[in-house]
N, C-alpha and C positions, 0 to 999 in steps of 0.2 A: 770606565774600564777598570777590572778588577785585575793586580798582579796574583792573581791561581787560577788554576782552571779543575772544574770535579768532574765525577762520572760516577756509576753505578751499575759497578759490571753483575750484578745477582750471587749468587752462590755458583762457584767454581765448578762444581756438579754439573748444572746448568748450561757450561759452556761447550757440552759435547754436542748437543744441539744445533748449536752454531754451524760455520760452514767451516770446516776441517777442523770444527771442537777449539779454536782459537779465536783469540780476539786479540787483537793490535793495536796497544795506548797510542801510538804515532796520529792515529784518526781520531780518536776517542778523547786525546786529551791535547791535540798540533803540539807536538813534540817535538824540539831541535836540535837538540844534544845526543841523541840516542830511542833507539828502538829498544821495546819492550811489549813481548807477548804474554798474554797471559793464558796454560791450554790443558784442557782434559781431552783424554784420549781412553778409550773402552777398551777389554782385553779386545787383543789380538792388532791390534794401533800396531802399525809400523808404515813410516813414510817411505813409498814407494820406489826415492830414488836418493841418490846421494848428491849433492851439492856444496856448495864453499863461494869464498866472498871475493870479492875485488880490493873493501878492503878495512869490512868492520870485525874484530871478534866478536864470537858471542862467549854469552855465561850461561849456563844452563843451573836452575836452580830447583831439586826435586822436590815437590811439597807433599805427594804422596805416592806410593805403590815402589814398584819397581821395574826397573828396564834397563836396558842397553843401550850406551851410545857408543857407535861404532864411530875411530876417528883413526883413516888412513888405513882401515884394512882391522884398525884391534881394536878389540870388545872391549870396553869399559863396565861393569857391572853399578848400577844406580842403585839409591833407593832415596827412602826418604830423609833428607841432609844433606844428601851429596851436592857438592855443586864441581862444574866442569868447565874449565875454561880451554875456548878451541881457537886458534889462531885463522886469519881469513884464508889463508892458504891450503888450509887442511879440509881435505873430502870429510862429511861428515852425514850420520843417517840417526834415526833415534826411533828407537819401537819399545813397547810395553812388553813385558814378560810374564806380569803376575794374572791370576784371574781377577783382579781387583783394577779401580781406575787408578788410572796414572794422571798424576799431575803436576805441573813444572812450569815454572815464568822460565825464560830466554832473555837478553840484555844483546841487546848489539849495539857497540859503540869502534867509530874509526880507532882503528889500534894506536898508539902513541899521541891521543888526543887530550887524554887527562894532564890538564896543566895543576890544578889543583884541586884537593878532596879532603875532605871530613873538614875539623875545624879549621884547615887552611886553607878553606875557604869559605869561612863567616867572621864576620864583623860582629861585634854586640853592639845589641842600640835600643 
């Protein structure tokens, strides 16, 4: 048994293909700490409903175009850099704006779960 696990998600382009243009490291890589999607979305992409957590946030991280994410009624304006963090409790929706793709990883981790991060939590060895 090997401590890492790989995969080979192709080119991000690629991923609108897929089945709603996303792909979920959770399956991809048995993930325990935290959800992570990776997603292209084609102009005119907007998810058809609004939704919220019981009780992970997410990060929303734009890697290309531009869009909106709507959180609790107000328009947040995206592009490529932005990144968004959304609490579980808050209604949230995200669509594409530009005529160009849209592309953007998500993170969702249980809120108040980070005990420790970056180098305080590594060891040298």
């Amino acid at each position: 048994m090997t401590n890492y696990k790989t995969a080979e998600l192709g080119k991000i382009h690629d991923l609108i293909n897929q089945e709603n243009g996303k792909v979920f490291l959770h399956d991809v890589l048995d993930l325990t700490g935290c959800e992570i999607s990776v997603n292209a979305a084609g102009k005119g992409f907007k998810v058809p409903f609004n939704h919220k957590h019981k009780q992970n946030e997410e990060v929303y991280i734009i890697l290309k175009g531009e869009g909106i994410i709507t959180v609790d009624g107000t328009a947040i304006n995206v592009k490529e850099g932005s990144v968004v963090k959304i609490l579980p409790q808050a209604s949230r929706t995200i669509e594409n704006t530009a005529d160009e793709e849209f592309q953007f990883i998500c993170v969702q981790a249980k809120t108040n779960s980070l005990e420790q991060f970056g180098l305080g939590d590594a060891e040298l060895c």
